[in-house]
N, C-alpha and C positions, 0 to 999 in steps of 0.2 A: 504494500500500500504506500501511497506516496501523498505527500500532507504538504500544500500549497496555501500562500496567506495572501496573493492578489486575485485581482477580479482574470487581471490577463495571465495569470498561467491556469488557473480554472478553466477560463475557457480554449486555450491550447491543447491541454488534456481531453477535454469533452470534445473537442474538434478533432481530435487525432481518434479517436475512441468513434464517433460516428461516422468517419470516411472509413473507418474499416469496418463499418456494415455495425456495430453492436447498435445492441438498444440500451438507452440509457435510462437508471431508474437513480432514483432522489429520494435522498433521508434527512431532512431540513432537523435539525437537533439543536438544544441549548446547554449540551453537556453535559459532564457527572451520567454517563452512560449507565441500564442498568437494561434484565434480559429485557425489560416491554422494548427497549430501542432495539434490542439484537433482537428481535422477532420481525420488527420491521427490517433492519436488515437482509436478514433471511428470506423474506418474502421478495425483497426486492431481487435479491441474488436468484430465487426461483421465477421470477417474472421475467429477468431483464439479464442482458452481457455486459454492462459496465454500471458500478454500483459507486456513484458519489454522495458521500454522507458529509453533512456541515455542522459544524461546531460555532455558534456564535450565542452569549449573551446579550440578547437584542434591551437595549436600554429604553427602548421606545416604548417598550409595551409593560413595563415597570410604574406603578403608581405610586411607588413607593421606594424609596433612595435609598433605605436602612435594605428591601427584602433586594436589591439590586446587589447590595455590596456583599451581600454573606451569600448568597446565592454559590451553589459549589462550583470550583473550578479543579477539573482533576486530567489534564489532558493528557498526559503519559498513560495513566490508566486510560482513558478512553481511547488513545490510540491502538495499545494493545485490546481492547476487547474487537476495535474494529477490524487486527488484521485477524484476530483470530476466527472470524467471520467472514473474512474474504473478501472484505467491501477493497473497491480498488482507488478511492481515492477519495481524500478529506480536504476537505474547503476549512481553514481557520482563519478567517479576513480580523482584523483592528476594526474598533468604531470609526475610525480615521477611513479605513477602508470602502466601508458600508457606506458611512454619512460623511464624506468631503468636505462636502458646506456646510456642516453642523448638523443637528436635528433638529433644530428651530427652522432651518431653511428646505429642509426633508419636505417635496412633495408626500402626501399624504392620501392612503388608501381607504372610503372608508365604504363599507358592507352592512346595509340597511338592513334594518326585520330579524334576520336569525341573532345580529348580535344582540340586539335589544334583550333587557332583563336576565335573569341569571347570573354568569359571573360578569356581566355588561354592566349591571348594576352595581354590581360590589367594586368591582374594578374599572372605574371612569377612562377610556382610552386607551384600555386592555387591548381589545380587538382592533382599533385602527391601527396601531404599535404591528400587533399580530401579521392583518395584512400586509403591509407597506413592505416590512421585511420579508416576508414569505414572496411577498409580489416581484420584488427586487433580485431574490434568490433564484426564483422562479426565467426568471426574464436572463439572468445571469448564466445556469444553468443549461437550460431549456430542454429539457427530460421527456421523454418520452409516459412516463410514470412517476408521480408522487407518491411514498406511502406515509400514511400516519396513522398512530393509536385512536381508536375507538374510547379510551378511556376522557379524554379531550373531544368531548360528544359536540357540545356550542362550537368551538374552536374549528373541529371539522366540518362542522355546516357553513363555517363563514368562508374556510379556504373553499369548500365544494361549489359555493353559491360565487364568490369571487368568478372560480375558474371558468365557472358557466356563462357570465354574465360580460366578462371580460373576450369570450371567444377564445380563451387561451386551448393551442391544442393537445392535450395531452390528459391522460387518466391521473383521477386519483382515488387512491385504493386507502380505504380505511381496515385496517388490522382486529381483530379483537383485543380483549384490554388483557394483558396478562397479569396475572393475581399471585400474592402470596396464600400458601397454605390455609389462613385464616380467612379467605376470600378481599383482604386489604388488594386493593390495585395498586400495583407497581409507579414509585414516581421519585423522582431527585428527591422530592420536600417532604418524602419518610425517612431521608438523612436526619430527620429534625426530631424526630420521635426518641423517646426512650425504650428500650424495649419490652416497660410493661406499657406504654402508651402505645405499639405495634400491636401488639396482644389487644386493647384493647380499641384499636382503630378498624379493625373486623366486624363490628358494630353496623357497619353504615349500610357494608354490604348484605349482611341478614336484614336490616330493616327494608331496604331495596328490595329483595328476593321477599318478604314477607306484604309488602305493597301488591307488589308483581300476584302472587297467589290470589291477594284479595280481587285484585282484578279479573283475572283468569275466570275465579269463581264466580262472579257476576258483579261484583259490584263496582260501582262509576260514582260513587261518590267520593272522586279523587282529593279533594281539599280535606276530609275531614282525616284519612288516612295519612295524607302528610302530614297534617299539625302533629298526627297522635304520632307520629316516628319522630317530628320534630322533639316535640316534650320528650322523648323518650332518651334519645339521643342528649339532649338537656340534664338529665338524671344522671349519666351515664360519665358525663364529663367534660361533655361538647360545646359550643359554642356555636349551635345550630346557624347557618346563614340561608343556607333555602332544601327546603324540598320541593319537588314540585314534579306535576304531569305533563308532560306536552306532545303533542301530535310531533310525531320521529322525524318527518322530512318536511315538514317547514316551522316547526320547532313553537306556532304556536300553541296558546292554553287549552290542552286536552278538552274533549265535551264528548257526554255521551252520543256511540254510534261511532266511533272514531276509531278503528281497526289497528293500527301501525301506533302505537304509543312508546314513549320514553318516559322513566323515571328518572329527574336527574338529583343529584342534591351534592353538598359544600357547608363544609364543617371547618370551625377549629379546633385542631385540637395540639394546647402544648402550642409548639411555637409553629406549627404545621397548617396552611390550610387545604384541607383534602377536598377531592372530586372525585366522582365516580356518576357512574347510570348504567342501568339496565334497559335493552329493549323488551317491550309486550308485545305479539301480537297475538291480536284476536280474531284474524280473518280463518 
């Protein structure tokens, strides 16, 4: 594997890689590597013949300067898990790189409707940050295939809905979310946990799967089921920020009759804010 930090030897590489015929797939990453990202790897390596994985801390999508600076940086380790997965080539750009002219002077992407409410809410400019860099990387790259974790359920509907909307040509493939033992979903920001706070972040994912049942069973009185996981989760240790229903591909507020559903929700817990969702369907 070979670890490039300008826009032009990235695209040298990806240019030499598709005049010899491969397909090029893309694993857009913010590092501190962990398997959920080497699954996406994998997938890409099974999908595609030239596998470029990116390593960047995007400051943009940060609303917060303290979660920006402790955020992990581990890029030896993350280099070796990558070659040990075969990926053929890492993008590591500087902010300098990314943003030239500053980020105050950073044209700006932004992705109406799916990002609204949820972590849109909690995190004010969360998702413009999200696109602009994925957009940039994207345009940088230009892949024949994207992949990314299902575990980042809003976050994928904003790149999905971007790439549709924008015309851009190329798939993107959403992975399933890969889980610890205790059903916890894999994420840099369980670096933050203790490990009886691991133990006890497996919570989220039963009351998710305990939502999901009631539904299955018949019931659509989604609101009252999420407060009672909320409070519950509240008991338990959490720092509830949402539970909630929504229609799975356009992400808005569930109503009965509605086939395709997602439960998504976002906790604190400890110094961690967690995310996770399950799909329903009822068709």
């Amino acid at each position: 594997m070979k670890t490039v930090e300008t826009i032009a030897e990235l695209q040298a590489e990806v240019k030499a890689a598709r005049d010899a015929g491969k397909r090029i797939g893309f694993v857009p990453t913010m590092g501190n590597l962990h398997e959920g990202h080497m699954i996406l790897v994998d997938q890409a390596s099974e999908e595609c013949d030239f596998v470029v994985a990116s390593i960047f801390i995007n400051p943009l999508q940060f609303n917060d300067i303290d979660d920006l600076g402790r955020y992990p940086r581990t890029l030896a380790a993350d280099q070796e898990h990558l070659r040990d997965r075969d990926c053929d080539l890492l993008f590591f750009p500087s902010v300098d790189e990314m943003y030239p002219h500053g980020q105050d002077a950073q044209t700006t992407v932004s992705v109406p409707v799916v990002s609204e409410g949820l972590c849109g809410s909690s995190r004010p400019g969360h998702f413009d940050g999200v696109a602009t860099v994925v957009s940039k990387l994207f345009h940088m790259v230009q892949p024949d295939a994207a992949f990314f974790g299902e575990k980042d359920f809003q976050q994928l509907a904003v790149i999905r809905k971007m790439v549709s909307d924008l015309n851009l040509p190329f798939d993107v493939v959403g992975v399933p979310t890969c889980r610890e033992e205790n059903g916890l979903a894999m994420s840099s920001r369980n670096n933050y946990l203790s490990e009886q706070e691991k133990d006890n972040a497996g919570h989220i994912y039963r009351l998710l799967n305990e939502i999901s049942d009631s539904i299955l069973g018949g019931s659509s009185q989604f609101k009252t089921l999420c407060d009672a996981a909320k409070k519950e989760l509240a008991t338990l240790g959490f720092k509830p920020d949402y539970i909630e229903v929504r229609e799975a591909n356009s992400l808005r507020p569930a109503k009965a009759g509605d086939n395709e559903l997602v439960v998504l929700a976002a906790a604190i817990l400890g110094k961690a804010r967690l995310i996770d969702n399950l799909r329903i369907n009822l068709s």
